[in-house]
matplotlib code that plots the C-alpha trace (Angstrom):
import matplotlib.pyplot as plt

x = [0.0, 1.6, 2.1, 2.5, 4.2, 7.9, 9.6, 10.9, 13.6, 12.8, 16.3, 19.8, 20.8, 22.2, 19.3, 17.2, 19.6, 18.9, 15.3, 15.2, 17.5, 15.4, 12.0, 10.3, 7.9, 5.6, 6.7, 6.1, 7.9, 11.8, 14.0, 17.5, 20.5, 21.8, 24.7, 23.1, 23.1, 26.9, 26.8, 22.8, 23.7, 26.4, 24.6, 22.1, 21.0, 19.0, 16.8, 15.2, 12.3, 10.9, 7.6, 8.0, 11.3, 12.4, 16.1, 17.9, 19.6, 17.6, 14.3, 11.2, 8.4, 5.3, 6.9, 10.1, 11.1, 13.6, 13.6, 16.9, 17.1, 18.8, 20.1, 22.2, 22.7, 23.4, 19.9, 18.8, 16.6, 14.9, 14.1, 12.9, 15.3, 17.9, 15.9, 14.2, 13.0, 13.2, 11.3, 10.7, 8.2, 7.3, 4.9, 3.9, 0.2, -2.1, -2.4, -6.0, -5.0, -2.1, -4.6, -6.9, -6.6, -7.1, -4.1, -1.3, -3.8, -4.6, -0.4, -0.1, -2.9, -2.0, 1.1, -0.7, -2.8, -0.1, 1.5, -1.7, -2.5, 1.1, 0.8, 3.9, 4.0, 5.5, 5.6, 7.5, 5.8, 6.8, 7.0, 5.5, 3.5, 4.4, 2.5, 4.2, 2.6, 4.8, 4.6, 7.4, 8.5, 10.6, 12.3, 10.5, 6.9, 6.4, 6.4, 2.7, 1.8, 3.1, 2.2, 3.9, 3.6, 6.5, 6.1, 9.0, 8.4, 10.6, 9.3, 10.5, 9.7, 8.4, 7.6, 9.8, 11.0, 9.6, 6.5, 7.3, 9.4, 6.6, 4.4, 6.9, 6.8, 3.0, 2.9, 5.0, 2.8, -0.4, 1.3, 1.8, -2.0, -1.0, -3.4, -2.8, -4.0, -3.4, -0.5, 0.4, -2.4, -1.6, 0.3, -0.3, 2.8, 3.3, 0.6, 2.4, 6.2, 8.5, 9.9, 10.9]
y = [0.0, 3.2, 5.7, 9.2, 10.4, 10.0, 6.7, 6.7, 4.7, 2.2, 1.8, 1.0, -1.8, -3.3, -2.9, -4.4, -7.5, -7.8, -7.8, -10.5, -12.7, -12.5, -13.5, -16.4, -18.6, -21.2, -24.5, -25.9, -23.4, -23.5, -20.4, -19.7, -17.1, -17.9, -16.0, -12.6, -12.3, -9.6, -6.7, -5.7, -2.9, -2.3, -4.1, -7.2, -10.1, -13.2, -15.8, -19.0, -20.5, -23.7, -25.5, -28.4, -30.0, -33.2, -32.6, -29.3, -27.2, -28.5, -27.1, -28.3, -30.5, -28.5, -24.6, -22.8, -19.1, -16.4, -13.0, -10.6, -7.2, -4.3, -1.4, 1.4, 4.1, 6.8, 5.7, 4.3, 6.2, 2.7, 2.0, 5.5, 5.5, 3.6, 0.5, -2.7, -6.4, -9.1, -12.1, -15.3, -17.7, -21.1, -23.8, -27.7, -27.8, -30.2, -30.3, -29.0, -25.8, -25.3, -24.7, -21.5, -18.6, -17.0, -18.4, -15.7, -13.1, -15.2, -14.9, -12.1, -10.9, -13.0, -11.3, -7.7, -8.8, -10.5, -7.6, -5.3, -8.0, -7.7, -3.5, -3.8, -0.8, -0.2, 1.5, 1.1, -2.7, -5.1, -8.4, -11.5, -14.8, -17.7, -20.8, -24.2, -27.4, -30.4, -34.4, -36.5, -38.7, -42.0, -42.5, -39.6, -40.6, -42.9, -38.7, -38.0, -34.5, -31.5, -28.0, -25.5, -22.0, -19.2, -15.2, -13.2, -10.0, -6.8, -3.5, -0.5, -1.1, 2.1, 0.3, -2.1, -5.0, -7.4, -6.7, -7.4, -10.8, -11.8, -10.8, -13.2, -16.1, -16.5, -15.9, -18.9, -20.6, -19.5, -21.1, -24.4, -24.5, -23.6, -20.5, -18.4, -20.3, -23.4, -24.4, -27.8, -29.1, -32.6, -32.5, -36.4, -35.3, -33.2, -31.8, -33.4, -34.4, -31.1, -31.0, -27.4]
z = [0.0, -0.5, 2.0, 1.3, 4.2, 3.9, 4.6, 8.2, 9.1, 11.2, 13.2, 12.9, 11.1, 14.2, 15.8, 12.8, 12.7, 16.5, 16.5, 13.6, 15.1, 18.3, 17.2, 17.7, 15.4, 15.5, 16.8, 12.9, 11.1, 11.4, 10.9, 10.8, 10.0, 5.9, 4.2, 2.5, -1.0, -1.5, -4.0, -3.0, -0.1, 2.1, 5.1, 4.4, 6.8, 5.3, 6.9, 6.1, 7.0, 5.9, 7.2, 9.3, 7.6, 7.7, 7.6, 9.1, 6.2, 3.3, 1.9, 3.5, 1.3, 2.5, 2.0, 2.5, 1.8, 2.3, 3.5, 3.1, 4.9, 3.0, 4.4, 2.6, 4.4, 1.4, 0.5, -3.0, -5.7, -6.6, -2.9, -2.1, 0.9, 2.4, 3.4, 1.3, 1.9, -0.3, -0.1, -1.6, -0.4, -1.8, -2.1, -3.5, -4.4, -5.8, -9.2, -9.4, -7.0, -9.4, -12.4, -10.7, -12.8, -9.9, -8.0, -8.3, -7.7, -4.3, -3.8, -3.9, -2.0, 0.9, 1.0, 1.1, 3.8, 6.2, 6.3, 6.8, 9.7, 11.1, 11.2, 8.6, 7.0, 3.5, 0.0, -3.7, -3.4, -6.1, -7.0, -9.2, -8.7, -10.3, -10.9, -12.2, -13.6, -14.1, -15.1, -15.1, -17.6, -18.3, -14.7, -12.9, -14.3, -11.1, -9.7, -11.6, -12.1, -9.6, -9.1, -7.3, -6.3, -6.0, -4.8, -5.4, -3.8, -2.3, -0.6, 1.3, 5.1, 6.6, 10.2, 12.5, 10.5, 13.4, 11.7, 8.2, 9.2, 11.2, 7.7, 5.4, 8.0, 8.1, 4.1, 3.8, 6.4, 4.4, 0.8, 2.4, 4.0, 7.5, 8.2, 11.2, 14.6, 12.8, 14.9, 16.0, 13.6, 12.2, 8.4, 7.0, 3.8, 1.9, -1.0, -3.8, -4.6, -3.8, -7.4, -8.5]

ax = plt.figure().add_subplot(projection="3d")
ax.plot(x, y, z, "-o")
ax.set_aspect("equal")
plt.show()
């Protein structure tokens, strides 16, 4: 949503990479501290957060997605200040999900409302929604037919970036059919095969 009061920052990068690395999540989604993408901005900090995983350190079967905190201090045109989010979020669905027209519109719209519902607030919003359909063949036909969801998605955060991890975590949540108070609610597998 945009905001047309100036972009206020929302603390020091220290103090940003502290409050992320503080939170706390629900019991069923993992995160954890990755190396930040170099060359973005002068300061960056990246997490990773996959729904219930079954091994620690590789992507999870239901959802996983990323988040990276930029922080320039000169400020960047592009940005419309000196700070910006990027996140990535992804999901396995079943095949007959994966085929609503509607579905990217759905994406994305979850995004805009997690972080409405997390009092995140942002501007210079942008991003896309991705849909996949795939069947395997010869020696991966046993697989069947897959569907997949991706966001890609990076803003300018105008509020404290608590809120907007807290935003990214419960979109990722959302993708893989974990709604907000659905914690600790039996998962039977995964939707489909995680093939990207």
């Amino acid at each position: 949503m945009d905001d047309p009061r100036p972009p206020a920052e929302p603390q020091t990068f220290a103090e940003a990479a502290d409050r992320m690395r503080s939170l706390a999540f629900r019991s069923d989604y993992v995160v954890r501290e990755i190396p930040a993408p170099s060359g973005l901005a002068p300061d960056a900090l990246a997490l990773a957060g996959d729904v219930r995983p079954e091994e620690h350190g590789v992507d999870s079967p239901y959802g996983t997605g990323r988040f990276v905190l930029l922080h320039d201090p000169t400020g960047d045109d592009a940005w419309g200040g000196s700070w910006r989010i990027v996140c990535f979020a992804q999901a396995p669905l079943e095949t007959e999900i994966g085929t609503d027209p509607l579905l990217a519109d759905v994406a994305w719209s979850w995004l805009v409302d997690a972080l409405d519902s997390r009092g995140a607030r942002y501007h210079s919003e942008s991003g896309t929604a991705t849909k996949t359909l795939s069947k395997g063949f010869g020696s991966l036909a046993d697989e069947g037919d897959g569907a997949q969801i991706e966001l890609r998605a990076s803003w300018s955060p105008t509020s404290d970036i608590a809120h907007h991890v807290r935003a990214w975590a419960e979109l990722v949540c959302m993708l893989a059919g974990l709604p907000p108070g659905s914690e600790e609610i039996a998962v039977f597998g995964p939707r489909r095969s995680a093939r990207g």
